[in-house]
N, C-alpha and C positions, 0 to 999 in steps of 0.2 A: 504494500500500500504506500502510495508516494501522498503525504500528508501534508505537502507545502501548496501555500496559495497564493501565487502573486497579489492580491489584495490584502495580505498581512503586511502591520506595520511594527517599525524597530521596537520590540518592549523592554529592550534591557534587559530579557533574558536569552542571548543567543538566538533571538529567531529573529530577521528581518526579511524585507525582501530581497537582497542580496544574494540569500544561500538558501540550499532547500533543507527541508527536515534534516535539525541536528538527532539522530539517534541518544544520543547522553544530555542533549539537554532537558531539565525534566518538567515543563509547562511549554505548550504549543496554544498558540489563538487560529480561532476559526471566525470565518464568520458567520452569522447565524442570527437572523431576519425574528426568531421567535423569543429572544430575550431583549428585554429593557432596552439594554446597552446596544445590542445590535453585532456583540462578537459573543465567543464563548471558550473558556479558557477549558484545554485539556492535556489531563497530567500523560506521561510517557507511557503508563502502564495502563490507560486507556486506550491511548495507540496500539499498543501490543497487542492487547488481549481482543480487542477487533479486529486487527488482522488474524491471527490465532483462529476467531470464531470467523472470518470470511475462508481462511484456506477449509476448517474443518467444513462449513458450506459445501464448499467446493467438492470436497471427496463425498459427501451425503448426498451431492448431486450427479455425481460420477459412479455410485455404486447403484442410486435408484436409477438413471438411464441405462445402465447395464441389464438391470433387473427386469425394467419396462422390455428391452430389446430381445430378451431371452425366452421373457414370456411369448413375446408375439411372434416370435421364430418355432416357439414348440407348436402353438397355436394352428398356423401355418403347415407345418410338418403332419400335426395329428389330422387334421383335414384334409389334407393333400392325399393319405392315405387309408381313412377313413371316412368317404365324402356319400354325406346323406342326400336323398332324394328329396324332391320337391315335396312328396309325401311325406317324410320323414320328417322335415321342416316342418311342415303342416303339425304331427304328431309334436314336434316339440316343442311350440306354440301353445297347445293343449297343455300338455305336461309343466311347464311354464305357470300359464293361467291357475293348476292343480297344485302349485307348490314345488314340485321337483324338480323344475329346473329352475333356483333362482339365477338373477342377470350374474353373469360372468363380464367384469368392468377392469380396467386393467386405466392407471393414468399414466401421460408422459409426463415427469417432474421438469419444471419450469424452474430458472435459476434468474435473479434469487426470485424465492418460494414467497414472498411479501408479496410481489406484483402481480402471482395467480397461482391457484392451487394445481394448475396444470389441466391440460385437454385430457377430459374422460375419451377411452372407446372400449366398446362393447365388442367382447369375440363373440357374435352371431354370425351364421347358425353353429349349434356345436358341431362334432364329429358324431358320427355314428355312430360308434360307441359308448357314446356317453348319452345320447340318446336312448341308446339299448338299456342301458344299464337304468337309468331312470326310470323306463317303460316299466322295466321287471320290478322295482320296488313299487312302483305303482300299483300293479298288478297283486301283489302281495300284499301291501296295505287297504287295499280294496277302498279306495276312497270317493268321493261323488255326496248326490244330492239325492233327495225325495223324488219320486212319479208326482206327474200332477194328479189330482183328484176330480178334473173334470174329465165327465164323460163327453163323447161322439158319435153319433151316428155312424153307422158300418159304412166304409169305403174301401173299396178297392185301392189297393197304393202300396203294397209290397212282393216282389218279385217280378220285377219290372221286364218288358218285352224286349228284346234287340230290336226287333225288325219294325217296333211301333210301342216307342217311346208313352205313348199317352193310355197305354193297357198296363195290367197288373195281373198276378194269378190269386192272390192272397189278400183278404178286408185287414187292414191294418187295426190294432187292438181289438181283437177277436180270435178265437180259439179254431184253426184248419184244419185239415187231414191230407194226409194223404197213403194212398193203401198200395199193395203190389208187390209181384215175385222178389228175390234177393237182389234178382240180375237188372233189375229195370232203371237203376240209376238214382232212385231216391235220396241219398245220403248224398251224392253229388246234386242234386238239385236244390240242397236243401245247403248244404257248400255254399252253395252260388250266393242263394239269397241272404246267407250270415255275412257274406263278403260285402253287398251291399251295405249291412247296417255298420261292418266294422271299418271298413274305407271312411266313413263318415263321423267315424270317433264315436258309436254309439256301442255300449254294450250287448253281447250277447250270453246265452248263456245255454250248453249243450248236454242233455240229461242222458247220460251212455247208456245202455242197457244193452247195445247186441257186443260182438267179440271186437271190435273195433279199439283199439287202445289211445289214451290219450293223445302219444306221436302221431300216430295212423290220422286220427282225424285233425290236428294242429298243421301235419304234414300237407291234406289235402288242404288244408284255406291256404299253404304258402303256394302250392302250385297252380292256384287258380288266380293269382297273384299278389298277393296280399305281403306284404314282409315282416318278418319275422317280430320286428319291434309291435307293430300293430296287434297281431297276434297273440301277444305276450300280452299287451296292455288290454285289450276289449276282445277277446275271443276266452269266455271260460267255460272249461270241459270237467264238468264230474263223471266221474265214471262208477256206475252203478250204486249211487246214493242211497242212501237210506232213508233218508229224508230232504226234506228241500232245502238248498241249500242258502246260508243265510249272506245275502248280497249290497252289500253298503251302496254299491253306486244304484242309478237309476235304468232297471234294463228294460231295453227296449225288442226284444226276440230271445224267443224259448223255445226251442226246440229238442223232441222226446222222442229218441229214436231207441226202441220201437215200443210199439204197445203193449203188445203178447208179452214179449221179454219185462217188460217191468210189470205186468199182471202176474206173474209168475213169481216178480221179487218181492212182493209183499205177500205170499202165502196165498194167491188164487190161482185157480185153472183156469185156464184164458174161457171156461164158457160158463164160467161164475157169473152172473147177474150183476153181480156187489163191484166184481175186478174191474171193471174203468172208472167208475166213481170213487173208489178206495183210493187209484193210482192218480186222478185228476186231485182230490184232495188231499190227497199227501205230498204231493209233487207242484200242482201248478196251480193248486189255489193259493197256496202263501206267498207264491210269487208276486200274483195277479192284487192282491190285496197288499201288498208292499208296491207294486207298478201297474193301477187301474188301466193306462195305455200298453200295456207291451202286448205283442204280436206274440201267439205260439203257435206252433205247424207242430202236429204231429202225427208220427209215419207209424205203419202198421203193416201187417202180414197179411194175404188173401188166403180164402180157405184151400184147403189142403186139395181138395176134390176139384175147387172150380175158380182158377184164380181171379173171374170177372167179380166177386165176393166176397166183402171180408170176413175172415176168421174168426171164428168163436163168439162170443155171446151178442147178439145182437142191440146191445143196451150201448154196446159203442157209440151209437151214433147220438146216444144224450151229450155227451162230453164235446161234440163239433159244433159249435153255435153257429158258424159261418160254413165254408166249402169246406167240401168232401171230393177230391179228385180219387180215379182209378188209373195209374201213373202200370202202362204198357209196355213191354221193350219189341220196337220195332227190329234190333240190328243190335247184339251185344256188344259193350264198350271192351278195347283190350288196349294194354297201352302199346298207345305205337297207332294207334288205328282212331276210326271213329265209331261212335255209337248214338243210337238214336232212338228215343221213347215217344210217346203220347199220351199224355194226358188227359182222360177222358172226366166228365162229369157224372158224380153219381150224386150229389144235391147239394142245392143253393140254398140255403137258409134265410136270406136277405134278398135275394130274386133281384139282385144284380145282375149278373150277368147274362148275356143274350146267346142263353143254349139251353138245351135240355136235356135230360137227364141221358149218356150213352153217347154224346156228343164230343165230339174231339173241340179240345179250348183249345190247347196248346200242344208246340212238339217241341222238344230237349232233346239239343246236340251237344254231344261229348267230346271234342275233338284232341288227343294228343297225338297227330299224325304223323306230324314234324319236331316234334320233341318228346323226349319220353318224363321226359323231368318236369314238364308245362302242363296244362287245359286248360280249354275254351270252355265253360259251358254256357251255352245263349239258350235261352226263352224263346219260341218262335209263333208267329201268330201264322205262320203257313208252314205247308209241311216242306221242308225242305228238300233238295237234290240231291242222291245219294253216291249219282254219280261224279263229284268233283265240286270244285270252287267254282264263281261266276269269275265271269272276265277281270273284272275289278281286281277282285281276290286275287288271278292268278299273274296278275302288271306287280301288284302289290308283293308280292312274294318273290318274285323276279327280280324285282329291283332291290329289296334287301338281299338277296344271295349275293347278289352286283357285289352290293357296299360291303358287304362280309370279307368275300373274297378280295377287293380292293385295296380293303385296308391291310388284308395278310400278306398282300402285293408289297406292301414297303418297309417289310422288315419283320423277324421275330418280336413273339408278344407271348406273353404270361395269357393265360386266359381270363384274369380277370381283366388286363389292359386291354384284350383284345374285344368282351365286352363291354367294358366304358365306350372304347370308340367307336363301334357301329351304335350303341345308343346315343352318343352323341351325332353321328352322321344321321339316323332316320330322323332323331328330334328336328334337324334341319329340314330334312324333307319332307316328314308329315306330323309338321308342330300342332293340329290338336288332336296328335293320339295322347293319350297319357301315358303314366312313367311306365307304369303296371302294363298297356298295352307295347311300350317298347322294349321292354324288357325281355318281354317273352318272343318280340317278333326275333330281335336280335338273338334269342338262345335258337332259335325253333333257324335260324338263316345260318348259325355258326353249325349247328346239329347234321342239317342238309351235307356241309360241306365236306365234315365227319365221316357223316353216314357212306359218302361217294369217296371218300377217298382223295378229293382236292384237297388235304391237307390232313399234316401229322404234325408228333411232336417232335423235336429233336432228342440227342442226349442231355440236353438240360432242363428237356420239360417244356421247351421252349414248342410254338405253334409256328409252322411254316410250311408253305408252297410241300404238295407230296414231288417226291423226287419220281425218275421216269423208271 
């Protein structure tokens, strides 16, 4: 600190303005507008100890922009390798709003620290795994609100059509059905429609009772594309409960697969009188009276003799206050191929919809053709071709194969690198599919490649060009 001021004058103690700061002399003037006199006398070891506390500044400012810099470099690094989806964002947001994710703020120190506390920033969005990791304590703590208490007249408004947006197969807060062989696709149809309510950050909640194990069915909502964070957060699976299970958030879909099998679990034979009301009131009245609006579909077995019928006591059909489908397999699903059912009507409760009873509503395609690790399942309000994709489809499929191969055109890639980049290329080219529909295009165009042969891996694991 250089402590001299050409505007001091001679004091008869070693200080004029001739010479600068004598170090040994021990009274220095300043000047200084806020006292009387208009100077201000200070002793040597005032001098010091201000400079003392400006270097010590100095290094507290040197180790906080250190600190600030390290942070936003790991920041950086963990995102760069751990990079959440738009979805995922979305979920972190929620989870945020819930408490578990609070803001992560980071400031750059400002020297000196009087003139400002320094520019906050925010590391948004996190990394995906720390998104994950949130989801799951989420999930565990089971946290949320009340159902609302008012009622609504039945509508249609759950399990939405592909081919026609403004149809539904299911009356939203009301109790559905649906009946039919092992083979016909149920459990996946019923996939589909949880994936709706869980894309959307609403809870669901899945009553196991056939052999299907937790993974098994967590597994089918990720391949229908759902990720795994989501999953974890709003997709809950009991598995052969004993009672209903007690759920802090607010759920909005309940589905009880299957009937018979939980008629069975509380001590009846499926042609007991008492066995669906026993199972409806152990199971999804306490739900329903905890979530006046939530949605439940539940699936069932047809009779053993006549599968157009469902099995066992006939009293079933007290427990469906709204639809009752008879869900057909047109064309067994196998992975690797497609499948395809019908859903037939066997009664409307609310005389919604425009069919009658034997009436095909809808048809449900299964498609994992192109990848074994993926599916499609749409909702159809016509019956579809069994012979192949439409034109559209098959431009659409072509040109991802293009961008797959393309990109393995310019060098070896990691497969997940090599995935990042064709969903970055389709996002380019057909920005309003979603993340969920690029994700899967790009596995199901890298699979193709696979499958043919246009491409192996090296000795490093590495993905490149097949050699000839």
């Amino acid at each position: 600190m250089n402590a001299y001021d050409d505007s001091a004058r001679s004091d008869g103690m070693e200080n004029d303005v001739t010479r600068e700061y004598d170090p040994e002399a021990p009274l220095y003037i300043f000047p200084d507008d806020r006292t009387t006199s208009g100077w201000r006398l200070v002793t040597r070891e005032e001098i010091e100890a201000a400079h003392e506390e400006a270097l010590e500044m100095e290094r507290e400012y040197a180790e906080a922009l250190q600190d600030f810099q390290e942070r936003l470099k790991r920041y950086r690094e963990d995102f760069a390798s751990s990079t959440p989806s738009e979805g995922d964002i979305q979920l972190a947001a929620a989870l945020r709003r819930a408490g578990y994710l609070p803001p992560d703020v980071i400031t750059r120190p400002h020297l000196p620290p009087s003139h400002n506390e320094g520019r906050e920033m925010e590391l948004w969005p996190p990394p995906l795994f720390e998104i994950e990791a949130a989801s799951a304590e989420y999930s565990r703590d089971r946290m949320g609100d009340d159902g609302s208490d008012e009622d609504e007249p039945a509508k249609l408004g759950v399990g939405q059509f592909a081919d026609d947006p403004s149809r539904y197969l299911f009356y939203r807060g009301r109790d559905n059905s649906v009946f039919g062989p092992w083979d016909s696709g149920k459990t996946w149809l019923v996939i589909a429609v949880a994936a709706e309510f869980v894309r959307q950050g609403k809870h669901v909640v899945f009553l196991n009772f056939e052999q299907n194990t937790v993974a098994d069915l967590k597994g089918r909502m990720m391949k229908v594309g759902v990720t795994k964070a989501w999953v974890d957060a709003f997709f809950h699976v009991y598995d052969h409960p004993n009672s209903a299970p007690e759920v802090d958030e607010p759920v909005e879909l309940v589905i009880l697969d299957a009937l018979n099998p939980a008629i069975n679990h509380v001590g009846k034979n499926t042609n007991d009188a008492a066995g669906p009301n026993l199972v409806y009131g152990t199971y999804l009245r306490p739900l329903r009276d905890e979530n006046p609006q939530m949605t439940s579909v539940i699936l069932d077995h047809p009779n053993k003799d006549n599968d157009k019928t469902e099995g066992g006591t006939g009293r079933k059909g007290e427990i469906t206050q709204a639809v009752k489908y008879r869900m057909a397999s047109t064309e067994r699903s196998r992975v690797g191929t497609r499948g395809y059912s019908t859903l037939l009507l066997a009664k409307d409760n609310t005389g919604e919809l425009d069919a009658d009873p034997g009436d095909a509503v809808a048809y449900v395609v299964r498609d994992s053709s192109q990848d074994r690790d993926a599916i499609t399942v749409q909702i159809l309000s016509h019956e579809p071709s069994k012979k192949g994709e439409s034109a559209a489809e098959g431009r659409e499929r072509q040109s991802n194969h293009k961008i797959a191969l393309g990109i393995i055109r310019r060098g070896p890639l990691t497969d997940d690198e090599w995935q990042e980049a064709v969903v970055v290329a389709l996002r380019e080219k057909f920005p309003k599919h979603t993340d969920a529909q690029l994700g899967k295009n790009a596995r199901q165009a890298r699979y193709v490649l696979r499958r043919d042969g246009v491409v192996e891996q090296d000795e490093s694991g590495l993905w490149v060009l097949a050699t000839e």
